[in-house]
Legacy VTK file of the C-alpha trace (Angstrom):
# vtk DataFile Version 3.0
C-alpha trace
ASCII
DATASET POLYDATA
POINTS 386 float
32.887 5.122 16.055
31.142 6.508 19.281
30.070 10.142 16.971
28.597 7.799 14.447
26.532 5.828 16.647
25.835 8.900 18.062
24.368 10.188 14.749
22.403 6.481 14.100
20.879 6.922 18.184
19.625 10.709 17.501
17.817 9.886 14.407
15.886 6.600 15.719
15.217 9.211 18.308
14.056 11.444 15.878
11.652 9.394 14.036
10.313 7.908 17.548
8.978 11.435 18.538
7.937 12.272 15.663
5.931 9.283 15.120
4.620 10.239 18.494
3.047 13.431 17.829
-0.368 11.674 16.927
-1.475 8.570 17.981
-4.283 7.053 15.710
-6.877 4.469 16.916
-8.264 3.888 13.159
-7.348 0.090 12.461
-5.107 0.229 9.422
-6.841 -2.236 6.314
-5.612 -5.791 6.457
-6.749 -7.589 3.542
-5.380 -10.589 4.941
-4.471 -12.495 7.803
-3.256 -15.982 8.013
-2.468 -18.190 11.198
1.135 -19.137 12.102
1.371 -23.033 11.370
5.227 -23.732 11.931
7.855 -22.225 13.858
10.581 -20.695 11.422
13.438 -22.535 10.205
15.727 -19.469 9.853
18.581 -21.605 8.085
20.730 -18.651 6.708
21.644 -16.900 10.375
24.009 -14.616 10.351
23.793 -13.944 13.805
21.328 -14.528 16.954
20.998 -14.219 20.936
19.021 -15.329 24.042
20.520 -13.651 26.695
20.769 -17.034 29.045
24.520 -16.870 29.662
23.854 -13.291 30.787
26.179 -11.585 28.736
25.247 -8.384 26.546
28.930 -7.589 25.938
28.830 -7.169 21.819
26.031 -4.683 22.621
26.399 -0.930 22.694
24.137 0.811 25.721
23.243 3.986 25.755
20.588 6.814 27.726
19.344 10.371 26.260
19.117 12.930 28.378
17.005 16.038 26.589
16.899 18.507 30.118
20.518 20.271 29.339
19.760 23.683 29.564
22.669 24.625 26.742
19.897 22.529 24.699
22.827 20.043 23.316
21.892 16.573 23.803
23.879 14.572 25.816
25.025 11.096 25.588
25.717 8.462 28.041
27.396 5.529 26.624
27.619 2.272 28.554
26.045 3.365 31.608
25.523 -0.366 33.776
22.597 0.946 35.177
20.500 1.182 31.904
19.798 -2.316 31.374
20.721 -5.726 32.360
19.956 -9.593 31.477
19.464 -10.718 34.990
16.346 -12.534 34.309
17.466 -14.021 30.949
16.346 -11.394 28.688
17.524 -7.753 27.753
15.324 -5.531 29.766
15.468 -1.777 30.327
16.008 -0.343 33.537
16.804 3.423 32.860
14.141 6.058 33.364
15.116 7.803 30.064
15.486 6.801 26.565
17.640 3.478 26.764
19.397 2.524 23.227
20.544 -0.943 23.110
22.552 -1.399 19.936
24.230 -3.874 17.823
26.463 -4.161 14.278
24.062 -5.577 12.096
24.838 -5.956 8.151
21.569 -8.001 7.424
19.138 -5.433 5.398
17.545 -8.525 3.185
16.140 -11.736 5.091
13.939 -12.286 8.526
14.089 -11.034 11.839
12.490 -12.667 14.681
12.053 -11.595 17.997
10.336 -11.846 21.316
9.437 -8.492 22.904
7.918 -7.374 26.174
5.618 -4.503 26.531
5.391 -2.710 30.187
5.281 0.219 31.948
1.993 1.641 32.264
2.173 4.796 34.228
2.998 6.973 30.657
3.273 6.613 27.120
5.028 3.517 26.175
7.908 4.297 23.275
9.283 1.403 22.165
10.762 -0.156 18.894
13.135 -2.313 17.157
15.696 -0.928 14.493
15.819 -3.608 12.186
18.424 -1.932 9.767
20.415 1.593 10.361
23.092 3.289 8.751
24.920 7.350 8.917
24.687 9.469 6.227
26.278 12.229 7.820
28.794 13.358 10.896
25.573 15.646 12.206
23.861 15.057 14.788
19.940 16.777 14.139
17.943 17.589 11.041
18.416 19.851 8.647
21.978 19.058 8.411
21.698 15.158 8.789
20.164 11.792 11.090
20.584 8.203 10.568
18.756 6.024 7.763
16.953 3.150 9.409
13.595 1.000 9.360
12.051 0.488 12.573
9.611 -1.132 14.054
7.975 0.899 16.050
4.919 0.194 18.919
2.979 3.265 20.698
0.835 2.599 23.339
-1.421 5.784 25.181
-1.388 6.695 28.397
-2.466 3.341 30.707
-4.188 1.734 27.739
-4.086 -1.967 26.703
-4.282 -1.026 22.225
-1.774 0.938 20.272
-0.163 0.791 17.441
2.271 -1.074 15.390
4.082 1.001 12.434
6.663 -0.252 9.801
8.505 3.291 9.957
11.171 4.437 7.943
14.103 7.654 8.681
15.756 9.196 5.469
18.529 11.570 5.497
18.221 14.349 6.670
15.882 13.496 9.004
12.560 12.895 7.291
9.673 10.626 8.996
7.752 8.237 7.051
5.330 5.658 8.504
5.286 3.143 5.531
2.481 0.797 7.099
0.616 0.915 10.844
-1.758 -1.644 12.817
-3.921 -1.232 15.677
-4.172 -3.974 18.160
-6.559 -4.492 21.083
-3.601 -5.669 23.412
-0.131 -4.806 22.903
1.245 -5.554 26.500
2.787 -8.794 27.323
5.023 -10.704 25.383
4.867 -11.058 22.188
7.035 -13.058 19.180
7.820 -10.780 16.239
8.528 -11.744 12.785
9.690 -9.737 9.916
10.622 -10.594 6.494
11.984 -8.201 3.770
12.676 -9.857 0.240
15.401 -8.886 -2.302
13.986 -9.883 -5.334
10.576 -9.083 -5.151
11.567 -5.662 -4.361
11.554 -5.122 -0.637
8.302 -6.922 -0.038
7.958 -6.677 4.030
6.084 -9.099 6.054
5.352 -8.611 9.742
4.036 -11.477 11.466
2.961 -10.603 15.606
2.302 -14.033 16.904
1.807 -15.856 14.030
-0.861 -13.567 11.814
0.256 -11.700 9.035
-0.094 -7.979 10.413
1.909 -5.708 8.014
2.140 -6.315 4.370
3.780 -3.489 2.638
6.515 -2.717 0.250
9.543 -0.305 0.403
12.754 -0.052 -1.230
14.657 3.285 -0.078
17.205 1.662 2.520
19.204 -1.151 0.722
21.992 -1.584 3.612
22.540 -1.690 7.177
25.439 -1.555 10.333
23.288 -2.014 13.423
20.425 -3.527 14.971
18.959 -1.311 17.460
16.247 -1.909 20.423
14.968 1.230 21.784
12.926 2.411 25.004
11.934 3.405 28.300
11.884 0.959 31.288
10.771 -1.933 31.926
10.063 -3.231 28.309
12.654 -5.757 27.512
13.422 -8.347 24.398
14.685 -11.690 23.982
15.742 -14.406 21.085
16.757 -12.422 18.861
17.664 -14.302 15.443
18.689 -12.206 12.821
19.086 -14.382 9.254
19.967 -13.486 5.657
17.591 -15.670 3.808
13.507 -15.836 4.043
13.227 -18.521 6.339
9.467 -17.558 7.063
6.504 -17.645 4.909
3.051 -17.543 5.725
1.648 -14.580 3.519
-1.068 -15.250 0.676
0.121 -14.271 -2.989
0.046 -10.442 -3.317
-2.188 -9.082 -6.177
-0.266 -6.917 -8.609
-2.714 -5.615 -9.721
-5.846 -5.683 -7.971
-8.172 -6.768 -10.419
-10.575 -3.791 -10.947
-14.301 -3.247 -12.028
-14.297 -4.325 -15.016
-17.207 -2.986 -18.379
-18.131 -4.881 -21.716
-20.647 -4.443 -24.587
-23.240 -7.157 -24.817
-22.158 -9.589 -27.744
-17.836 -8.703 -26.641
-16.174 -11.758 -24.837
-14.485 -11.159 -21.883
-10.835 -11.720 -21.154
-8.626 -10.485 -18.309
-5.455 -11.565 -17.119
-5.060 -11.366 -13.148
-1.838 -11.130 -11.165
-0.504 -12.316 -8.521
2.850 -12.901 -6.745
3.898 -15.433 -4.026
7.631 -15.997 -2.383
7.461 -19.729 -2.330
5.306 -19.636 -5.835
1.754 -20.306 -7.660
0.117 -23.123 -7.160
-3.496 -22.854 -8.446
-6.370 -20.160 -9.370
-10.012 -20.391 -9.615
-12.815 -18.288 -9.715
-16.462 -18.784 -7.599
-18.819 -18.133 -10.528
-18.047 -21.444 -12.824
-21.440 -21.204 -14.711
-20.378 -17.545 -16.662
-16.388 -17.509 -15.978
-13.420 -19.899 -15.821
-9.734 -19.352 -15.141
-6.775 -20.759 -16.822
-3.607 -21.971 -15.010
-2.066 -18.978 -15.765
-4.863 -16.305 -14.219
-6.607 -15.625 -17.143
-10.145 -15.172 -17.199
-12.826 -15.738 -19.511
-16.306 -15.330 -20.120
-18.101 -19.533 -20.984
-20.711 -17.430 -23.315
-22.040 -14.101 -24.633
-23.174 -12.527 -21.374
-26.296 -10.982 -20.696
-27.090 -7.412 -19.766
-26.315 -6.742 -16.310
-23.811 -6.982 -13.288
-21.631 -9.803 -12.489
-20.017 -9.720 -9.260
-17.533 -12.958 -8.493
-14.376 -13.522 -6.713
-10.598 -14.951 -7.698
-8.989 -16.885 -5.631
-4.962 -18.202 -5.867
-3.071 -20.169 -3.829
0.713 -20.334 -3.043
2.671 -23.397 -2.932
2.380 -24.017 0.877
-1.073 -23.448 0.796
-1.935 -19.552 1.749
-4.132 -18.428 -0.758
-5.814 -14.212 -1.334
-9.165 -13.830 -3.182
-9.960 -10.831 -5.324
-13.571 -9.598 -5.898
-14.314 -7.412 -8.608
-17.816 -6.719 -10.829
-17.973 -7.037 -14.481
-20.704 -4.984 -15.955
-22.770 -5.964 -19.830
-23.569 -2.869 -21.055
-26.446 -3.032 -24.024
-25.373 -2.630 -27.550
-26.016 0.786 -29.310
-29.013 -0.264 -31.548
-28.631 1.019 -35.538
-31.237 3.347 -36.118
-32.790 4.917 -40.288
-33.438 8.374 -40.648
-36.200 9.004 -42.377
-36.307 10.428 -46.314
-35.735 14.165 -46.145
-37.434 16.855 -48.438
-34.820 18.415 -50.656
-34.762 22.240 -49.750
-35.153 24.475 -53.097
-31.872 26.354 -53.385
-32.597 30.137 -53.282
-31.103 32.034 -56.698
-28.828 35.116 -55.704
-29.138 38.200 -58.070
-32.008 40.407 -59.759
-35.084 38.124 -61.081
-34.701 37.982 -64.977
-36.741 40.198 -67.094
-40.339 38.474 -68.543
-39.957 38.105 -72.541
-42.142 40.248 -74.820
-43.059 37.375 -76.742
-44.961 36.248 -73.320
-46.015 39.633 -72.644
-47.855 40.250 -76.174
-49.075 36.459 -75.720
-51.094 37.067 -72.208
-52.419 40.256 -73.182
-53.869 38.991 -77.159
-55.472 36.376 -74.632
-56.994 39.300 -72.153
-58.017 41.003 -75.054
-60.068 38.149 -76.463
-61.541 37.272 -73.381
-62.723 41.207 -72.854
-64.371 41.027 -76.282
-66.199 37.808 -76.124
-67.665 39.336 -72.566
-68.767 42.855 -74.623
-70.254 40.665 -77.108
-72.250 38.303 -74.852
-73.609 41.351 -73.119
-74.863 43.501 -76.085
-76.867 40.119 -77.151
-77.962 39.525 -74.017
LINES 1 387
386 0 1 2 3 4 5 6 7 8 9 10 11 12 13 14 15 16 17 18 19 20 21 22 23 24 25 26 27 28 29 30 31 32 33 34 35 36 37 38 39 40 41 42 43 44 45 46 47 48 49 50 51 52 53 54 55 56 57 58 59 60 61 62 63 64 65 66 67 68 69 70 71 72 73 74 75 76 77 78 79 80 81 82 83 84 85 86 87 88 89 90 91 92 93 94 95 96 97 98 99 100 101 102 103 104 105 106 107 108 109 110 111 112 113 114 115 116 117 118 119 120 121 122 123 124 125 126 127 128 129 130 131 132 133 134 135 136 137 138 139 140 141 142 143 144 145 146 147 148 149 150 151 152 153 154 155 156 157 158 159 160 161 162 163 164 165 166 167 168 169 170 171 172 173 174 175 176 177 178 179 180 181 182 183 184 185 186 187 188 189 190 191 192 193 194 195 196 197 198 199 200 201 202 203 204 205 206 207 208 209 210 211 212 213 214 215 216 217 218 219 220 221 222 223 224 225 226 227 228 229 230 231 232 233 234 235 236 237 238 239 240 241 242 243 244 245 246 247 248 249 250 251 252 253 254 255 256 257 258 259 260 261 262 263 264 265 266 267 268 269 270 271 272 273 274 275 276 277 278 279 280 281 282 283 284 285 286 287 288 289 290 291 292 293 294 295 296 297 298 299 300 301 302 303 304 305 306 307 308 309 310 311 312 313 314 315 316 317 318 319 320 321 322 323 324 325 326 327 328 329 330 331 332 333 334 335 336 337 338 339 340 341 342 343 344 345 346 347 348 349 350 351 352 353 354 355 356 357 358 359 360 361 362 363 364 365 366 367 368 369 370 371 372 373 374 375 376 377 378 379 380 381 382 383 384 385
């Protein structure tokens, strides 16, 4: 039990220093982001915990210590000086890497979460494990690291921004930062939640604070054994509610596709079929330019009339059943019809004869000179008179 953990601990380790090696300050895209209007109902929990009765007993501490000079990593499991719930929440204490862990077989539903994000004298490491699993009895890549999703916050060096990353580990030990966002100011408290749905594929929402941050989908990691909170000191978390149903929605319809640029040939109609999908449903479509377009109940779109030559640029809009709703612009250009052009008559081309030229008949030779010689004789004749 304590190797495996052991193997789950070194490869959220892993992906946390890996993910540290650059820190980016380019805001990731958000296409969308939607204000929090009710708290979540989270009916299906499996499990949750505020810390108030001061007891972190089902959790499994641990601290990192990388300075062994033999260069194996060493383990310290259930240290008491590492973290503690004195103030109500589950703060960090330890000046290394603290590992706060617990079983966890929720890898479908929501995940909410209060954080706290201190220490300003260094980098601030940070994250949440949402789901983790072993692969393998090793402890370091090549040979094998834990399978998790984390979310995971990195804040430079006495700065108020950083960056919030939807990161997943895969066996044996490979890094992948499915989704990032940069905010202006990470520290503080802030409320955390995550949603990951089963049938739409492993859609993941991440709400910080009620707006729709992350939007993002991934399907590698399908189960999970722990929950893990990870750190240095002084950051801490509290009410924690873990729940295996989507008890959370506040995301717009996702587009799938985006509609794209779109080309006809004057005199064509147009017709395209947009899609979107929502968690809680459809509700209604409609489109900005009514005079040249409209929009069926089912996102289809049509031209009213033969459009002109030119560019028509116009956004769809959709709405889910609780209201959200995602527009789509996209440009529709008229291209002009070819116009049918006559060639004019041609010349017919005399077709050249291959071969020796025929000989000229005697008959026409005898002819042409009787002729000459008549002609020569009348002009003899008409001289000698003259």
């Amino acid at each position: 039990m304590k190797k495996a953990l052991s193997n789950l601990v070194m490869g959220v380790l892993i992906i946390l220093l890996l993910s540290t090696v650059s820190i980016s300050h380019t805001p990731e895209v958000v296409e969308y982001s939607v204000e929090r209007t009710s708290s979540p109902i989270l009916a299906g929990i499996v499990w949750s915990e505020n810390f108030d009765d001061e007891d972190f007993s089902d959790w499994m501490i641990f601290e990192i210590n990388w300075t062994l000079p033999d260069g194996v990593v060493n383990f310290t499991i259930d240290p008491a000086d590492l973290y503690n719930v004195s103030d109500g929440v589950l703060r960090a204490i330890g000046p290394e890497w603290n590992f706060a862990m617990r079983e966890n077989s929720v890898a479908y539903g929501t995940w909410s979460f209060d954080i706290d994000i201190q220490r300003p004298d260094d980098i601030n490491r940070f994250g949440v494990g949402l789901t983790g699993e072993n692969y393998s009895d090793h402890w370091l890549p090549p040979t094998g690291s834990s399978n998790a999703y984390l979310i995971s916050i990195l804040i430079p060096n006495e700065g108020p921004s950083g960056d919030i990353r939807l990161a997943r580990n895969e066996y044996p030990g490979t890094t992948n930062i499915v989704a990032s966002y940069y905010v202006e100011n990470i520290r503080g408290w802030k409320n955390f939640i995550v949603t990951r749905e089963f049938d739409r594929e492993g859609y993941f929402h991440i709400y910080m604070d009620g707006i729709l941050i992350i939007s993002a989908v991934d399907t590698y990691h399908t189960t999970s054994e722990y929950f893990t909170v990870f750190g240095m000191a002084n950051h801490a978390i509290d009410n924690i509610t873990v729940s295996d149903t989507i008890d959370y929605d506040a995301a717009p319809p996702d587009w799938e596709p985006k509609i794209p640029n779109l080309q006809i040939t004057e005199g064509e109609s147009f017709y395209y079929d947009a899609n979107a999908t929502d968690f809680s449903g459809i509700d209604k479509w409609w489109i900005d330019d009514t005079e040249n377009f409209t929009i069926d109940e089912d996102g289809v779109i049509t031209s009213t009339h033969n459009l002109a030559v030119g560019e028509y640029i116009t956004t769809v809009w959709v709405n889910d059943t609780l209201g959200y709703m995602s527009g789509d612009a996209f440009s529709l250009i008229v291209n002009p019809a070819t116009p049918t052009t006559t060639s004019p008559p041609t010349t017919p081309t005399p077709t050249p004869v291959d071969g020796p030229i025929p000989p000229i008949p005697m008959e026409l030779i005898v002819a042409v000179t009787g002729v000459a010689v008549v002609v020569i004789l009348v002009l003899v004749i008409w001289r000698i008179r003259k």
